[in-house]
C-alpha positions in Angstrom: 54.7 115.3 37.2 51.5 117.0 35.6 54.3 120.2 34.4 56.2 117.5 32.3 53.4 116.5 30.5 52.8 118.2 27.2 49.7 120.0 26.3 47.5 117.4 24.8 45.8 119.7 22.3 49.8 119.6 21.0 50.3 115.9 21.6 47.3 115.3 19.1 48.3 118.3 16.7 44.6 120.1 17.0 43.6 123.5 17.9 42.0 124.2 21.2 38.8 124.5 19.3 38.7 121.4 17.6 35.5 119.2 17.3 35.1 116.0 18.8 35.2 114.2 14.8 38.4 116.2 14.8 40.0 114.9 17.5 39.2 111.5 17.1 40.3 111.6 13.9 43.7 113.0 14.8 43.9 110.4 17.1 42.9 107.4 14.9 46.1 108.8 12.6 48.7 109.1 15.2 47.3 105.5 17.0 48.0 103.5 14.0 51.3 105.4 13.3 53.0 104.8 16.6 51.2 101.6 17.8 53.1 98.2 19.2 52.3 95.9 17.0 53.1 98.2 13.8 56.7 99.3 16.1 57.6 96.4 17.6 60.6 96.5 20.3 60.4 100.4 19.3 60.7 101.8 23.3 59.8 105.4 21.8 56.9 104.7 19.7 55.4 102.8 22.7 56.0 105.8 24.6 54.4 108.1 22.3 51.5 105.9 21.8 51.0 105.6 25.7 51.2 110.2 25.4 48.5 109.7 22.5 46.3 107.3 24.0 46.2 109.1 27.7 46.0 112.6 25.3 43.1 111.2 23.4 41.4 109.8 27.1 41.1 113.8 28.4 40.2 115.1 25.2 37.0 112.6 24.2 36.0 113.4 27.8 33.8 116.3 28.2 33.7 116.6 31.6 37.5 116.0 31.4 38.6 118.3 28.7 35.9 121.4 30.5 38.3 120.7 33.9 41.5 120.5 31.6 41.2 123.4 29.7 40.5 125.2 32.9 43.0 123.7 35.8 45.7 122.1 32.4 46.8 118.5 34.2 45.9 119.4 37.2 42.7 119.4 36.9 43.0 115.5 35.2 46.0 114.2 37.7 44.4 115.5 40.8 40.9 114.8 40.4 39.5 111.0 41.3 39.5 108.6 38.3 42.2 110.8 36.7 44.3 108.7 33.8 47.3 110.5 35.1 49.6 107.0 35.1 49.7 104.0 31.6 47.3 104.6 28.9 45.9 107.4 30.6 42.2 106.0 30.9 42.7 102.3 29.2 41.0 100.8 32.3 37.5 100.3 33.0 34.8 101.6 30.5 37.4 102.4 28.0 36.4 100.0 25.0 39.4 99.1 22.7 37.7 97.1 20.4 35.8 100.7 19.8 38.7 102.8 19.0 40.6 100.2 17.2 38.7 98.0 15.5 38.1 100.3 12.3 42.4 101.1 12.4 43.2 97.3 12.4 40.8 95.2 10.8 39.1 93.4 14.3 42.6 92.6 15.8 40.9 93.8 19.2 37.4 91.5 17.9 35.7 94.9 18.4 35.3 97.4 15.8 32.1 99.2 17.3 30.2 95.3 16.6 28.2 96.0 20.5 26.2 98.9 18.9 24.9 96.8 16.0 21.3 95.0 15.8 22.0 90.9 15.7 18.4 90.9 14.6 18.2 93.8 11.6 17.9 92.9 8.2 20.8 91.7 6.4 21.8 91.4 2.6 22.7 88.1 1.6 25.9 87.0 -0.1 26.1 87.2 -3.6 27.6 83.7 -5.6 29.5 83.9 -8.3 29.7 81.1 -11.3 31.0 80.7 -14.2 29.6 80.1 -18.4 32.0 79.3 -21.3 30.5 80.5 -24.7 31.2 79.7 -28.2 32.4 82.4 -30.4 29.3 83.2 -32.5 27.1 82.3 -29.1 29.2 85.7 -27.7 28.3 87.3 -30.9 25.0 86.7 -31.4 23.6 86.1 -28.2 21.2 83.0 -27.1 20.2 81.6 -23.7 22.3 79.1 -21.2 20.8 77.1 -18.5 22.9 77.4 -15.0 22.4 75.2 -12.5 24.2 76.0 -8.7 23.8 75.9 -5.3 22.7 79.0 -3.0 21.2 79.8 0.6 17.2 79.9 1.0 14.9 80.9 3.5 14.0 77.6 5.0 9.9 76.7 3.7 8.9 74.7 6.6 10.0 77.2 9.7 9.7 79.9 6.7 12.7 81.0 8.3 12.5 82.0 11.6 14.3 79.0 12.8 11.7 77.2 14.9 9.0 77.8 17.8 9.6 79.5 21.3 11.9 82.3 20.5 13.4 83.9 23.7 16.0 86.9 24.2 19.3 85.2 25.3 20.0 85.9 29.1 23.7 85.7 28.3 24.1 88.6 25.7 20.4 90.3 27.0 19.7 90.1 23.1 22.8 92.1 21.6 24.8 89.1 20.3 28.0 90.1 21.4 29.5 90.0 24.9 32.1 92.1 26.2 35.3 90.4 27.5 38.1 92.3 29.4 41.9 91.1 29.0 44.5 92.3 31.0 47.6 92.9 29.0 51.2 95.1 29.8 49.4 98.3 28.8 46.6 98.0 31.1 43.1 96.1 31.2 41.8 96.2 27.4 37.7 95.6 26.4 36.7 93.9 23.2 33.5 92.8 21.6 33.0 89.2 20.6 29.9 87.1 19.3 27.9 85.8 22.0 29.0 81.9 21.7 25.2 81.4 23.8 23.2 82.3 20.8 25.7 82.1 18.4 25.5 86.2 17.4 21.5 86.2 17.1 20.5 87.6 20.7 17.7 84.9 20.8 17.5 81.6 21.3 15.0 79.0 19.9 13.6 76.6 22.5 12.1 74.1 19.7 14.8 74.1 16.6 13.3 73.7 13.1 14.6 69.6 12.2 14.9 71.0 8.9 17.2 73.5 9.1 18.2 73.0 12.7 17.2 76.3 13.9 19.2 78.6 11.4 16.3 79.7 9.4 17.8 78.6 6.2 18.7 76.1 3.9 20.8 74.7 0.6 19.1 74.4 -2.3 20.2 73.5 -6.1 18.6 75.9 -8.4 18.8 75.8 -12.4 18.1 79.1 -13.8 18.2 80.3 -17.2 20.4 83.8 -18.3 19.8 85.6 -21.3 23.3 86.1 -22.6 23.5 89.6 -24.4 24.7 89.8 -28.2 28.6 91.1 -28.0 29.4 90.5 -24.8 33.4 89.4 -24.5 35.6 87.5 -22.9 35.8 88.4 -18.9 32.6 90.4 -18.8 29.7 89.5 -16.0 26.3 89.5 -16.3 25.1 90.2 -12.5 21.2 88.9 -11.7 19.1 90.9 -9.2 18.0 88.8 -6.2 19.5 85.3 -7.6 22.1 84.8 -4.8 22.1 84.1 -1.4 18.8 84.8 0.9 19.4 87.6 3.3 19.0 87.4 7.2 16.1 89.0 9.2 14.4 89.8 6.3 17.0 91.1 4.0 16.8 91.5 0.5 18.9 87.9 -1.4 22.7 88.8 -3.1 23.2 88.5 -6.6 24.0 85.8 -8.9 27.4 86.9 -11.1 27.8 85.2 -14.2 31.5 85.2 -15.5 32.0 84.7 -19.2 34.5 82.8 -20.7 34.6 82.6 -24.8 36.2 80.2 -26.5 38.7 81.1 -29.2 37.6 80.9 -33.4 39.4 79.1 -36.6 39.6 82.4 -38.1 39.0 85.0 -35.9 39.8 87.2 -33.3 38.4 89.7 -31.4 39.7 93.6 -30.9 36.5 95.0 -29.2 33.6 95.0 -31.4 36.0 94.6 -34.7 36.8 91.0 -36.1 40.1 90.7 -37.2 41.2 88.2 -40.2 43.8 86.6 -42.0 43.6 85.7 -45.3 46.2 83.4 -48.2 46.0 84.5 -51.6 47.9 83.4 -54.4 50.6 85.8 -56.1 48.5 85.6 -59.7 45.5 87.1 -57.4 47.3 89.7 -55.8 49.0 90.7 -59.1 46.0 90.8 -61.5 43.1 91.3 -58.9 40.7 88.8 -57.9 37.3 88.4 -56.2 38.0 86.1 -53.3 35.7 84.3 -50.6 36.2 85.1 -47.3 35.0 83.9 -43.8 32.4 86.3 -41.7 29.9 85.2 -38.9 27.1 84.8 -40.8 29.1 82.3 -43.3 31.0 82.6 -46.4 31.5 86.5 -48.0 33.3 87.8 -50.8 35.8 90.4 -51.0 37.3 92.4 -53.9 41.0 92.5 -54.3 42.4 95.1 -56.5 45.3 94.6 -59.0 49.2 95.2 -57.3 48.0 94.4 -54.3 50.9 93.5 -51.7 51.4 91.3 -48.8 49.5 92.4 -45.2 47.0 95.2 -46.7 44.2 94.9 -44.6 41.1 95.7 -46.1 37.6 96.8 -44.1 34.3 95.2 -44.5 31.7 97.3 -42.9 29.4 96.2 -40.4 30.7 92.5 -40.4 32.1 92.6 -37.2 30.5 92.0 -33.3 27.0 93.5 -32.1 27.4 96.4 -29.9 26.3 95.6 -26.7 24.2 98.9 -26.8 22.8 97.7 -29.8 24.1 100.5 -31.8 25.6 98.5 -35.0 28.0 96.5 -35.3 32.1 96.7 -35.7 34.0 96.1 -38.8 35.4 93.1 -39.9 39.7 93.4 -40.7 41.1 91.3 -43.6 44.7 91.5 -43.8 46.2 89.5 -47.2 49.6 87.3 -47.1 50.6 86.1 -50.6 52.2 82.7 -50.4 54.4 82.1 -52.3 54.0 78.7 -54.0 56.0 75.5 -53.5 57.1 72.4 -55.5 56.9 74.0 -59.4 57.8 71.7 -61.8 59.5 72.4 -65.5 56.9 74.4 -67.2 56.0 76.2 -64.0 59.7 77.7 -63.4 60.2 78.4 -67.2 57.1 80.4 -67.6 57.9 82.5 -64.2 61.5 83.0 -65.5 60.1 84.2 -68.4 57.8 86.4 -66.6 60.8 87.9 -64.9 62.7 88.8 -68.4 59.0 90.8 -68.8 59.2 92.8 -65.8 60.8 96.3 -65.9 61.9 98.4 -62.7 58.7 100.3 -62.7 56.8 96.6 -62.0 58.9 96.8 -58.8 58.8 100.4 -57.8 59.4 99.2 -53.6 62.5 96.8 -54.9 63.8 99.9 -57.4 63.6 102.2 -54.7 65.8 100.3 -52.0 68.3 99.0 -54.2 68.9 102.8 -55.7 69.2 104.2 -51.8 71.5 101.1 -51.3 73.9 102.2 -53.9 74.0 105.8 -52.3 76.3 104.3 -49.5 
């Protein structure tokens, strides 16, 4: 039996010399790769998990792998508590929840949870709501009250849950207990929360009424944000310490403050530029025209030269949305659309056919120049 078997250096596809982080980590790989649940009714992959597993049991042994690399299996099969049958060591002492835990997400309840503190400080959760803006508010900045809910240390027990605080006898303070299953591979160990003392590894003999022994409360809070000058659509503003109070003495989450900004009459945003449309009439885009035009701060004017056509955008410096570094501002984008007007009555039409007797070839240099590469065909 123990010549069949192949070498388990090979089997886990590391030198002779490989570290113990090495091994396990080449174990970790080929666990996930060829285990049950991820190859299921797959007799081969069960197989070579079982070779992995029962590998990986002689190798993160160092009494095992001193008398394997001396005797080969027969130092392992022929010595007393020898994994030379199943998972090769998945019986007693051999912690699945351990091993596995990291690879699948808890699917064992383990994940190394026995060798953490129930009683060490813990962050709190952060809490996440949400402010809608005007347009100019986004642009200019001001300050918005919030009002939400979040976790506090409770005042009266100031947060230690109540009086008479004594190590649960059920856990002997670790919050967790270990439960063994027995399964078709063997007998498999996992970590789960001590349902005694509900994770904490104490238990308080006199309960606070006020927050029935959990050390914390709900409380509304109304806070107010300073919302920066430029900020956009989608952007957060996180707040230090605002969230949820933290366990044990653990520093409180963070309050995150989504933005939402509502759209404008005339305006839209392309980072810190302000883009524009603008109507003007065919006499002002023909002769030239000072026009007004909309900006943040009000009304603005803007300089249209003679000839101009339909969709030039012109640039108005500095007219567009605070930085938020507070490094200027962007530009603000006018783009022109001549309209063409509507409903002309007698004298209107004459006068505009007689403006069209009046214009030569060179007034239409764009209508010229297609008509001429249109007669080319």
């Amino acid at each position: 039996m123990a010549d069949q078997k192949r070498d388990c250096y090979e089997v886990l596809g590391v030198s002779k010399g490989a570290s113990d982080s090495e091994i396990k980590k080449a174990f970790y790989k080929l666990a996930k790769k060829y285990h049950p649940d991820a190859n299921p009714g797959d007799k081969e992959a069960e197989a070579s998990f079982k070779e992995v597993n029962e590998a990986y049991s002689v190798l993160s042994d160092a009494d095992k792998r001193a008398r394997y690399d001396q005797f080969g299996w027969a130092g392992i099969d022929g010595a007393p508590g020898g994994g030379g049958s199943g998972f090769g060591g998945f019986g007693e002492g051999f912690d699945v929840g351990d091993i596995f835990g990291d690879l699948f997400g808890g699917m064992f309840g383990g994940g190394g949870g026995s060798r953490r503190n129930p009683n060490a400080p813990r962050r709190g959760d952060d809490i996440g709501v949400r402010v809608t803006l005007t347009f100019e508010e986004a642009a200019f900045g001001c300050k918005k009250e919030i009002s939400y809910g979040r976790i506090e240390s409770c005042p009266t027990c100031s947060g230690n849950g109540g009086t008479g605080s004594e190590t649960c006898t059920r856990c002997g303070g670790r919050g967790q207990v270990t439960v063994q299953q027995r399964t078709p591979f063997g007998y498999m160990q996992s970590t789960q929360p001590c349902d005694a003392c509900k994770g904490k590894g104490k238990i308080i003999k006199n309960p606070c009424k006020d927050c029935r022994g959990s050390g914390q409360v709900r409380k509304s809070k109304l806070i107010e944000v300073n919302i920066p000058a430029g900020i956009d659509n989608g952007q957060r503003i996180s707040l230090r310490g605002q969230g949820n109070a933290g366990a044990n003495g653990g520093p409180a989450g963070d309050l995150l403050v989504s933005v939402s900004v509502r759209g404008h009459e005339f305006f839209t945003r392309d980072g810190f530029d302000l883009l524009c449309d603008m109507p003007i009439t065919f006499v002002e885009a023909a002769l030239g025209a000072k026009i007004t035009i909309p900006t943040l701060e009000g009304q603005g004017e803007l300089t249209i030269p003679e000839g101009t056509q339909s969709g030039t955008t012109f640039c108005v410096r500095g007219k567009g949305i605070q930085q938020l570094n507070g490094k200027g501002r962007g530009d603000l984008l006018v783009t022109v659309e001549i309209e063409v007007p509507k409903g002309l009555g007698k004298k209107q039409k004459e006068a505009l056919e007689k403006f069209g007797e009046l214009c030569e070839d060179k007034h239409h240099s764009k209508r010229s120049s297609y008509f001429a590469k249109f007669k080319k065909k």
